[in-house]
TILO-537718 format. One record per residue (C-alpha): residue in one letter; x, y, z. Coordinates in steps of 0.05 Angstrom, whole numbers, plus 5000, padded with zeros to 4 digits. Layout:
REM TILO-537718
+----+------+------+------+
: aa :    x :    y :    z :
+----+------+------+------+
:  A :    X :    Y :    Z :
...
+----+------+------+------+
This chain:
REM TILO-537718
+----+------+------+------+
: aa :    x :    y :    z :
+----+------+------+------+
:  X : 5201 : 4033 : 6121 :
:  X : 5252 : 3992 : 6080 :
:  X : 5205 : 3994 : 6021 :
:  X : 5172 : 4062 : 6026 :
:  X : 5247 : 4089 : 6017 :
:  X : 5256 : 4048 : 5958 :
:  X : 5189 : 4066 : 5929 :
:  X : 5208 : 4140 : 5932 :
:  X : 5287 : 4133 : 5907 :
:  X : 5252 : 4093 : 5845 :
:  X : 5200 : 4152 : 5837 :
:  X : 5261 : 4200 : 5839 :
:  X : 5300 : 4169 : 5791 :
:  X : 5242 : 4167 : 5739 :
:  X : 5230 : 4244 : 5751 :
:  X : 5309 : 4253 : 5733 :
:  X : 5302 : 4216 : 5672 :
:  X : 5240 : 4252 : 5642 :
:  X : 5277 : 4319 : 5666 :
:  X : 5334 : 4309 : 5619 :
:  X : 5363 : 4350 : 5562 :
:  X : 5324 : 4312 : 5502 :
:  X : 5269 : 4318 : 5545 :
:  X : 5264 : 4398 : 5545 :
:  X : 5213 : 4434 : 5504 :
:  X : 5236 : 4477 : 5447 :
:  X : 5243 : 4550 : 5451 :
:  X : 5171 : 4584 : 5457 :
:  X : 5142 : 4511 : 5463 :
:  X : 5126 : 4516 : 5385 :
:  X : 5112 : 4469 : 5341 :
:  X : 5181 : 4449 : 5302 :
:  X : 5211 : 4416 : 5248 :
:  X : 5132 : 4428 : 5212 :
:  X : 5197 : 4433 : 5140 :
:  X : 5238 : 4371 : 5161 :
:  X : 5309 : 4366 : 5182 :
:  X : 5331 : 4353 : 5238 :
:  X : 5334 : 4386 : 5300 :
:  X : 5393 : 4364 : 5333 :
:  X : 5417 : 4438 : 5332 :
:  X : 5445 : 4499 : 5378 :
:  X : 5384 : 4540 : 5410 :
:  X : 5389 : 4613 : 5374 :
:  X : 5382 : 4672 : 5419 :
:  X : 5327 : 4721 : 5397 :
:  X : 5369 : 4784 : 5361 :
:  X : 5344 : 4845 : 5324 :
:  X : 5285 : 4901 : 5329 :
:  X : 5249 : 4879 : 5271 :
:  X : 5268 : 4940 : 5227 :
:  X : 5299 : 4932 : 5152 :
:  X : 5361 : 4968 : 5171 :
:  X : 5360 : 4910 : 5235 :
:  X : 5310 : 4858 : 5220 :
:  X : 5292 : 4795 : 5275 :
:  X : 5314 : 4731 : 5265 :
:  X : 5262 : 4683 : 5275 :
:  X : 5283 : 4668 : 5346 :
:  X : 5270 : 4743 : 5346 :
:  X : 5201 : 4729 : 5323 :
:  X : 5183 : 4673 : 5344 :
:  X : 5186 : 4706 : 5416 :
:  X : 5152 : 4770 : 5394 :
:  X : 5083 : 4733 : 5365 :
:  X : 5090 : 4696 : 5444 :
:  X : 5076 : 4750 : 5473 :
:  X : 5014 : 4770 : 5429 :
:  X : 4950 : 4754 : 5457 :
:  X : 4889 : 4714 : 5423 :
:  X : 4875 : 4747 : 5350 :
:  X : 4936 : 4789 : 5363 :
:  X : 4985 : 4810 : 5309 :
:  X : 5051 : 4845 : 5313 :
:  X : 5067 : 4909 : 5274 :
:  X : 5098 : 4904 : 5200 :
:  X : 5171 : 4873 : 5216 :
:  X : 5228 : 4850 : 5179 :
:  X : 5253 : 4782 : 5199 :
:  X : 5314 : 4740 : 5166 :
:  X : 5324 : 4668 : 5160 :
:  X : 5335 : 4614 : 5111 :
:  X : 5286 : 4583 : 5076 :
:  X : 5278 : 4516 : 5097 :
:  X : 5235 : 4475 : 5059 :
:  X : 5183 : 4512 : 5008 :
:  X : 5105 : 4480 : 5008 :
:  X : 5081 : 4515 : 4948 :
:  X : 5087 : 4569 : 4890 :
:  X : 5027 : 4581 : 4866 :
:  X : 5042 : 4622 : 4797 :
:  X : 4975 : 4615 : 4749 :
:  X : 4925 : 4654 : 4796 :
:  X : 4945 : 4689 : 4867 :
:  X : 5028 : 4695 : 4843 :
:  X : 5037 : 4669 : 4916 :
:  X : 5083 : 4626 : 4957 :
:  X : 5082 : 4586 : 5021 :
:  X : 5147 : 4565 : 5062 :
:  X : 5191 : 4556 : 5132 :
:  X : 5249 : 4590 : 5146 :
:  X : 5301 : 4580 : 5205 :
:  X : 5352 : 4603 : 5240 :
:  X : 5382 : 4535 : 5254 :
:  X : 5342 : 4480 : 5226 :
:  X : 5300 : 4472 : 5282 :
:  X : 5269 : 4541 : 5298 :
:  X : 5219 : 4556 : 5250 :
:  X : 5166 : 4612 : 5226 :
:  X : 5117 : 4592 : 5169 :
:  X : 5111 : 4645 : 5114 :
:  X : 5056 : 4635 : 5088 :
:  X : 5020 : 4663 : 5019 :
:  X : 5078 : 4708 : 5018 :
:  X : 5096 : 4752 : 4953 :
:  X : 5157 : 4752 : 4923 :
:  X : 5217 : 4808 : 4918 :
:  X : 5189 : 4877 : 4909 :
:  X : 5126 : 4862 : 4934 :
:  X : 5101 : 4829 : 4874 :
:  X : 5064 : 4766 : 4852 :
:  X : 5108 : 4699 : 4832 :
:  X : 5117 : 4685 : 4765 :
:  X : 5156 : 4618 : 4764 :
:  X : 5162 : 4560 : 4820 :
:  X : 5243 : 4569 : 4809 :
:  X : 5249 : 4645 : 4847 :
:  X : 5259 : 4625 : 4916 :
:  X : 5302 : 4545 : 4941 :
:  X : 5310 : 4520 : 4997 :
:  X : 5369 : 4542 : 5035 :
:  X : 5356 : 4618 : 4998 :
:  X : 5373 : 4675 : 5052 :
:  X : 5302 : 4718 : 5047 :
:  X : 5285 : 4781 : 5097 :
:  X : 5208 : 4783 : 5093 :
:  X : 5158 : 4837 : 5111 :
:  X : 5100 : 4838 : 5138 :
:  X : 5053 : 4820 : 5203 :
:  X : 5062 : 4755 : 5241 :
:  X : 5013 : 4719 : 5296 :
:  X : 5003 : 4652 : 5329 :
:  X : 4946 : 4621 : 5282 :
:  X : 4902 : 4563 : 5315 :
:  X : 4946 : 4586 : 5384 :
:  X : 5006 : 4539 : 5345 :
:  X : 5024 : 4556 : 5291 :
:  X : 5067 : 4622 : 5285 :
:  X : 5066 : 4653 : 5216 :
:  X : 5053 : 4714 : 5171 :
:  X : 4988 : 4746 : 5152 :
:  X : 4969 : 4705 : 5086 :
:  X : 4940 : 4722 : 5020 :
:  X : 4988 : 4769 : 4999 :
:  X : 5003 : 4809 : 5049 :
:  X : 5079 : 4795 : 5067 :
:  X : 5128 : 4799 : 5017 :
:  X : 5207 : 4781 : 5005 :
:  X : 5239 : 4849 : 5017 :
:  X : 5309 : 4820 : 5006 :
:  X : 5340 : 4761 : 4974 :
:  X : 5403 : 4728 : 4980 :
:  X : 5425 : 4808 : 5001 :
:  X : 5397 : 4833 : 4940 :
:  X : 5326 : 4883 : 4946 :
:  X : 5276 : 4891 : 4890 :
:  X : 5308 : 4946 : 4840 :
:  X : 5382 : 4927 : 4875 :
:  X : 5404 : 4855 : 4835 :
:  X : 5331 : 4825 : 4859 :
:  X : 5273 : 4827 : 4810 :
:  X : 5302 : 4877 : 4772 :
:  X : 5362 : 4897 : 4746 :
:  X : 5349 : 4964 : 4746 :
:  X : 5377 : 5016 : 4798 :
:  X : 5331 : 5064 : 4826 :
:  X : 5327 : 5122 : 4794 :
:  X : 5296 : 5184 : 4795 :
:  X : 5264 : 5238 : 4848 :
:  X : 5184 : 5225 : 4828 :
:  X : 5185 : 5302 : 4797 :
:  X : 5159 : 5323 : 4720 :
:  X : 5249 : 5332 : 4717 :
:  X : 5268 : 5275 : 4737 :
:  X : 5205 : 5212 : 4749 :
:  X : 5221 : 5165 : 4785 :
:  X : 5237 : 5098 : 4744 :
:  X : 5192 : 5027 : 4760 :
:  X : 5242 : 5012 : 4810 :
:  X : 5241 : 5066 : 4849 :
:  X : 5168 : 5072 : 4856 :
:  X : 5167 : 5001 : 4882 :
:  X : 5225 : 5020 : 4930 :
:  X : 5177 : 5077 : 4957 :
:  X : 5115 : 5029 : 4961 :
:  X : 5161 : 4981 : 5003 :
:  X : 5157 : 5035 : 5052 :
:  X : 5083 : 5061 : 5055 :
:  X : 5028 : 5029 : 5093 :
:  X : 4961 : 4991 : 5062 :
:  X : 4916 : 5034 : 5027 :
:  X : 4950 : 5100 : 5031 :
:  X : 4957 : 5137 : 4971 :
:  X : 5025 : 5177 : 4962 :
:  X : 5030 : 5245 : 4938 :
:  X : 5018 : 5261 : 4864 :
:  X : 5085 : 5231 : 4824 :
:  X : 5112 : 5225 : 4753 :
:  X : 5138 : 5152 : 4744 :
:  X : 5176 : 5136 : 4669 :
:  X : 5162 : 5062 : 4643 :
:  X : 5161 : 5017 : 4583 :
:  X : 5089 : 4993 : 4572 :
:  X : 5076 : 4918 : 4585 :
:  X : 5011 : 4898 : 4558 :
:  X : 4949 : 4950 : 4560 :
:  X : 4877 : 4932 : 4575 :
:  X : 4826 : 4987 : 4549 :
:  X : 4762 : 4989 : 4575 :
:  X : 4702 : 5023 : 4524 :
:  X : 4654 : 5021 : 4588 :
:  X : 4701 : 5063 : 4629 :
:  X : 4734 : 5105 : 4587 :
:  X : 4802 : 5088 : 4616 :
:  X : 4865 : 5037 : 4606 :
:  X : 4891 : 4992 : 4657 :
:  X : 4967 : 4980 : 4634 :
:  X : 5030 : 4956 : 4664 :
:  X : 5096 : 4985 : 4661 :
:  X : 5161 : 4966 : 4676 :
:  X : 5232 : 4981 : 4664 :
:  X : 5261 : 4940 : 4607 :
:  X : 5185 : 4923 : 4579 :
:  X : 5190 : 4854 : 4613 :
:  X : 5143 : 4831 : 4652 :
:  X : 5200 : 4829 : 4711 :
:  X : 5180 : 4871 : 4765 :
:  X : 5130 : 4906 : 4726 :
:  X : 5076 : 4960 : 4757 :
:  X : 5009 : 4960 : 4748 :
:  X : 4976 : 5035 : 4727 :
:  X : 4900 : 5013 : 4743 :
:  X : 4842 : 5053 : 4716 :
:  X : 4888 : 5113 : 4677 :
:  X : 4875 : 5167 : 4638 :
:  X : 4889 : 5188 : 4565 :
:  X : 4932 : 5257 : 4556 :
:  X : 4913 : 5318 : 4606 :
:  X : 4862 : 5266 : 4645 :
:  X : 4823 : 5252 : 4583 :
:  X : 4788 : 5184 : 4566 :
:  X : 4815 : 5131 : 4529 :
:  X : 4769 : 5120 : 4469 :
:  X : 4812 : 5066 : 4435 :
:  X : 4858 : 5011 : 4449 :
:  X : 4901 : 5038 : 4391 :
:  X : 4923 : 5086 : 4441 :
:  X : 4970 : 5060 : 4476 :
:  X : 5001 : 4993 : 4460 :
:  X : 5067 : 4944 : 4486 :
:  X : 5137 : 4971 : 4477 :
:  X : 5112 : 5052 : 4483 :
:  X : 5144 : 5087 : 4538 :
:  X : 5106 : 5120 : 4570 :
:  X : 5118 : 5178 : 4640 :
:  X : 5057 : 5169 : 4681 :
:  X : 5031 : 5222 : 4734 :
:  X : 4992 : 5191 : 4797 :
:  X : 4986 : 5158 : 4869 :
:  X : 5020 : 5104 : 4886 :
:  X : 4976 : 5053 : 4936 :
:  X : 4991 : 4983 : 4953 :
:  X : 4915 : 4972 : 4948 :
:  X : 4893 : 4914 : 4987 :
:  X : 4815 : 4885 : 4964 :
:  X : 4758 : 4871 : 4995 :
:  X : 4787 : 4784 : 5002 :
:  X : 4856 : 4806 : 5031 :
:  X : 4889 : 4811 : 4959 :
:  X : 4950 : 4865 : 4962 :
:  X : 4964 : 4903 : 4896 :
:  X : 5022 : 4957 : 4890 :
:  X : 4999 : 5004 : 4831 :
:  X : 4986 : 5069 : 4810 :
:  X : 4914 : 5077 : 4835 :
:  X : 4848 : 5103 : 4795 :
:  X : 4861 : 5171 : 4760 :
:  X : 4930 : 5179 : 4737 :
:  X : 4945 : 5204 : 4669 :
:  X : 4994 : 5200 : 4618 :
:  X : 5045 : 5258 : 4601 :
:  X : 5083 : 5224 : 4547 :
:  X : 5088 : 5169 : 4506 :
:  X : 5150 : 5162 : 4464 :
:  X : 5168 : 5222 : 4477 :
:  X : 5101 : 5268 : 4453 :
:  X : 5070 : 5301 : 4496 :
:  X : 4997 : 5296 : 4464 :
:  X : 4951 : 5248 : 4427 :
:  X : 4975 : 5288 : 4363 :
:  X : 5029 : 5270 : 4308 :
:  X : 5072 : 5331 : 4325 :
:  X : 5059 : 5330 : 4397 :
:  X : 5044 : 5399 : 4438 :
:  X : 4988 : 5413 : 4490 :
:  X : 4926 : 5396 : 4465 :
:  X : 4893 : 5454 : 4503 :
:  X : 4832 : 5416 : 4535 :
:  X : 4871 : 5420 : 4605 :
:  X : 4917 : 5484 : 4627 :
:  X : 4951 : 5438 : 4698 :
:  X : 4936 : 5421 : 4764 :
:  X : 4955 : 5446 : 4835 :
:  X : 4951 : 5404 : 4907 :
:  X : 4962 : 5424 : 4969 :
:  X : 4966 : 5382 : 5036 :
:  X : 4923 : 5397 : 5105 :
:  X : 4991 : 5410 : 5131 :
:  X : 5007 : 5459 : 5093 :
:  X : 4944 : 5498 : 5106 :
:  X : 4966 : 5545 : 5164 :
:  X : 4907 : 5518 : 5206 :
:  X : 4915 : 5506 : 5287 :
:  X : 4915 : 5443 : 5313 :
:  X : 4847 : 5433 : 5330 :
:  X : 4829 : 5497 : 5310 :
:  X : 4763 : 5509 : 5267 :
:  X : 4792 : 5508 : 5200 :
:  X : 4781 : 5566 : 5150 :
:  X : 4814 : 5590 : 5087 :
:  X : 4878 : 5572 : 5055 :
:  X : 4910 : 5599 : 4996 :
:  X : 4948 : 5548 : 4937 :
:  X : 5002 : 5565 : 4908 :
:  X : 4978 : 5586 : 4846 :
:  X : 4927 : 5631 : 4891 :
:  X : 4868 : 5592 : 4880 :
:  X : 4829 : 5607 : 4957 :
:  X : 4805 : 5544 : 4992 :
:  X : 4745 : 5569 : 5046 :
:  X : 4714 : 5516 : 5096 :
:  X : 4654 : 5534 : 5131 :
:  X : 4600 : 5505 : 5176 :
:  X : 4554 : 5502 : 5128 :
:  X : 4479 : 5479 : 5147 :
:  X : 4516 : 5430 : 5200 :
:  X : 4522 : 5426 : 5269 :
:  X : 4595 : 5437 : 5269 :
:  X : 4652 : 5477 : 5251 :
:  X : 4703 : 5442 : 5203 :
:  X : 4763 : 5430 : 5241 :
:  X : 4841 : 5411 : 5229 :
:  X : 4874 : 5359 : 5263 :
:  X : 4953 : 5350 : 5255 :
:  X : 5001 : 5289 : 5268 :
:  X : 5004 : 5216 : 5226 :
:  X : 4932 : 5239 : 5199 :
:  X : 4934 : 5308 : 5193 :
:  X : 4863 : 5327 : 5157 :
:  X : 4812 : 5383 : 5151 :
:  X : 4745 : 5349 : 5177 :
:  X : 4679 : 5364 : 5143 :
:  X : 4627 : 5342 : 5191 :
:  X : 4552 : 5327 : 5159 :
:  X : 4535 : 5392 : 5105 :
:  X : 4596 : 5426 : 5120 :
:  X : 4626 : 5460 : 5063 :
:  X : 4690 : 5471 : 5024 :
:  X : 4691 : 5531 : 4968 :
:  X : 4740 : 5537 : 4913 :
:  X : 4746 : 5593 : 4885 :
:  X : 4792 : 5609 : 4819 :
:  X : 4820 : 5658 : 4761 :
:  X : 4818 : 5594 : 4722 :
:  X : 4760 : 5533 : 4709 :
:  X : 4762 : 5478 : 4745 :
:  X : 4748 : 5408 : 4715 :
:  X : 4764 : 5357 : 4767 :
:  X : 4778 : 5359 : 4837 :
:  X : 4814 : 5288 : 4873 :
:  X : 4818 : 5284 : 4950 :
:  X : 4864 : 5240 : 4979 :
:  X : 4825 : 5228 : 5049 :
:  X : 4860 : 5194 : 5111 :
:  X : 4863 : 5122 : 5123 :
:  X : 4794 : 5079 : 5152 :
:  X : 4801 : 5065 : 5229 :
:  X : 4775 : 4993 : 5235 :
:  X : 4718 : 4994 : 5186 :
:  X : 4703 : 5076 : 5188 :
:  X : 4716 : 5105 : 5129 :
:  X : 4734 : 5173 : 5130 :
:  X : 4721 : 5190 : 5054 :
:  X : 4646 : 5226 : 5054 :
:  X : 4571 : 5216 : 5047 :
:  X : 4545 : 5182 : 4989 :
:  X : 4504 : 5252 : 4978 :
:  X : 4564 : 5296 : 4984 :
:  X : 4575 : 5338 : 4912 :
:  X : 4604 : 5388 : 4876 :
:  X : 4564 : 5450 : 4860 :
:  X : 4586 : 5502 : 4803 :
:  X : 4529 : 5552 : 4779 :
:  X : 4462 : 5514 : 4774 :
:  X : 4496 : 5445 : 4763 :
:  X : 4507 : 5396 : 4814 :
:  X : 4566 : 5335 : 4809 :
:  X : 4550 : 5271 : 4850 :
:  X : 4628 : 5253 : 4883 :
:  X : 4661 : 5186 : 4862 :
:  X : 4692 : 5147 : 4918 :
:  X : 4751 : 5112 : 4871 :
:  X : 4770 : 5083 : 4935 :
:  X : 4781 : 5074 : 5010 :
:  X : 4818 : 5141 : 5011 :
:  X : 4810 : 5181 : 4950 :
:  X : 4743 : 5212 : 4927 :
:  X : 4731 : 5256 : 4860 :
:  X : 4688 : 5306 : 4828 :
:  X : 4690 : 5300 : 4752 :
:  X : 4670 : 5336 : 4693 :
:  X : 4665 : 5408 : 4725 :
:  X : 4663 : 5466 : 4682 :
:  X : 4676 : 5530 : 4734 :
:  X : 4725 : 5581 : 4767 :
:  X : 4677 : 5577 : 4831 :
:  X : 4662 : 5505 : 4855 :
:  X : 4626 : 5485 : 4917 :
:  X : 4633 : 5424 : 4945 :
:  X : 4579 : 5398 : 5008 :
:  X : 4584 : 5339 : 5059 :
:  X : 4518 : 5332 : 5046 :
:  X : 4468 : 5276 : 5092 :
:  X : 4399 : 5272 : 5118 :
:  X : 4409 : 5312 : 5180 :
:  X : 4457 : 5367 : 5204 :
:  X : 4512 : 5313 : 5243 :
:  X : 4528 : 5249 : 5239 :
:  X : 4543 : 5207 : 5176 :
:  X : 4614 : 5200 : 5145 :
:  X : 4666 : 5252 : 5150 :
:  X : 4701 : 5275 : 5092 :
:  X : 4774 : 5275 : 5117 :
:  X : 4820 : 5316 : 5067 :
:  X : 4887 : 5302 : 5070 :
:  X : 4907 : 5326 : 5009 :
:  X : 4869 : 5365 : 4945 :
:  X : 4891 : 5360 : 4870 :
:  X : 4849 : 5409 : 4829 :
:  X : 4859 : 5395 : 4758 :
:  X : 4848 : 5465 : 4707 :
:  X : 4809 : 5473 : 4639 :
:  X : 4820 : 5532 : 4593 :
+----+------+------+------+
């Protein structure tokens, strides 16, 4: 008996040493210490709601992506810390970097192939040191079930550094300025402070944005100029316009066009485009067009309207008067140009759905007809965002139908399709497909129609 009791007091007193404090697992039984340090530190309670205004700290996060199941991500969030020991900055090709930061040396969160302040790429290795105070964006999960960190290639960003945001004392000096209007365009600065708010792939309204010109790449195959702007013609926090447009949505027919050092007021959408490999790119997407450059407001020496285009008009689903729900069926623009949806050859009424995604739906050959005082030479619809991998922007048959003439439509990209090169105050545009239902709706969120004399 003698020696059972001694047997269990000695199996006891192992249990209480393996129980100890040095002996407890870290918070969220993570990984740690993946930057160095040490971790002889104070355990950090989990604070914040993951907002800008109120971002997490990485105890804050760090409990959040726990809670995620397998695959899981959270939403976009905000969360603060300290960078704590930077693996890379990659500066020649993705403009990307890869570091830890902590709360207290010990806690960790790996941000990994994050951009830099305002959302874009890295230019030099010196941006961001160890021991910077950073509030980054984006989505975080558990990768490999271990390793909590951000979404990579691109698609979390420094929103704030060292207290200063992009457009605030970050990458540029430059205040925000403007309110996006033909008045008063917003400067480079601002429009990145409005991309820092809008999701993936969602194009904004129509806006005018004022810029000095960075380099400019013309393109004889397309017709069109891919240039970057920015506000003190640096290459600091500069914006890339991708795919625009001479004067009044004309081509580009030379690169003498448009050159460094002009500045330019741009009108178009503003997307943080991601690609088809994860890659994030705030721009000005595919059709914007120039209104001035150095102050002229055509391609001509003395500047004046050139006459080819008379103006555009848009006007939002929401804005429509339709029901929710309700079969959608003509709406008037402001300039009194009559939009008329109608069933068409299709199976189903055309209807209009409010909320987040509020749209007019054209099922499979429904139809929309546009009908003017004025020609028409380009329409641009701004469709809804894809759910998963549906699309929501159209057939590949839908077109545009004026007279006897028909126009095949453009998908530029995930949300925005065109009809170019019309010539008519009456324009018809079909959902057309193979049967009468099924296929890819054409979602409109928004329509631009764009005016020839």
């Amino acid at each position: 008996m003698k020696k059972l009791l001694s047997y269990l007091f000695a199996l006891a007193a192992v249990a209480f040493a393996f129980t100890s404090c040095e002996d407890v697992p870290m918070p969220y039984d993570y990984p740690t210490n993946n930057g160095g340090g040490s971790s002889e530190t104070t355990e950090v309670e989990p604070a914040g709601t993951g907002t800008a205004a109120d971002p997490y700290n990485v105890a804050g996060v760090l409990k959040a992506i726990k809670g995620l199941g397998d695959g899981e991500y959270t939403p976009v969030v905000y969360v603060k810390g300290k960078i704590k020991n930077i693996k890379s900055v990659e500066t020649e090709k993705f403009g990307n970097a890869s570091y830890y930061i902590t709360d207290n040396g010990s806690n960790e969160v790996y941000i990994f192939q994050s951009y830099y302040l305002g959302n874009v790429k890295f230019k030099a290795e010196d941006q961001i040191k160890e021991g910077d105070e950073v509030i980054v964006c984006g989505r975080f999960y558990n990768y490999n079930g271990n390793t909590p960190e951000t979404e990579g290639k691109g698609k979390s960003y420094i929103y704030s550094l060292n207290g200063k945001i992009a457009g605030e004392g970050g990458s540029s000096t430059i205040e925000p300025k403007g309110e996006g209007t033909e008045a008063s365009p917003y400067n480079v600065a601002a429009a990145y402070k409005v991309l820092s708010t809008m999701a993936d792939n969602v194009t904004s309204d129509s806006v005018y944005i004022s810029g000095i010109v960075v380099s400019a790449s013309f393109s004889e195959k397309h017709s069109s100029n891919t240039y970057y702007i920015s506000d003190d013609g640096t290459n600091d926090n500069e914006l890339e316009v991708y795919g625009g447009r001479y004067f009044f949505g004309q081509k580009f027919t030379s690169d003498s066009q448009l050159k460094a050092g002009d500045k330019v007021v741009v009108k178009g959408q503003l997307i943080n485009y991601v690609g088809s490999k994860g890659q994030k790119t705030p721009e000005v997407t595919n059709g914007s067009r120039i209104i001035s450059i150095n102050g002229k407001t055509s391609g001509s020496s003395e500047g004046g309207n050139t006459g080819e285009v008379a103006g555009d008009v848009t006007m939002k689903a929401s804005e429509m008067g339709f029901t929710a729900k309700g079969i959608a069926t003509k709406a008037t623009m402001s300039d009194g140009t009559v939009l008329t949806f109608s069933k068409g050859e299709g199976s189903n009424d055309p209807v209009y759905y409010d909320g987040n995604y509020a749209s007019v739906r054209l099922y499979a050959k429904n139809t929309l007809t546009i009908s003017s005082k004025k020609k028409i030479a380009k329409i641009v619809i701004t469709t809804t965002a894809k759910n998963g991998t549906t699309l929501y922007n159209g057939n590949d048959e839908a077109y545009a139908e004026y007279g006897s003439k028909k126009v095949s439509i453009k998908k530029d990209n995930e949300t925005q399709v065109s009809f170019t090169g019309l010539n008519g105050e009456t324009i018809v545009i079909v959902n057309d497909y193979s049967t009468n239902k099924g296929g890819v709706q054409l979602r409109i969120s928004s329509i631009t129609i764009t005016y020839a004399d």
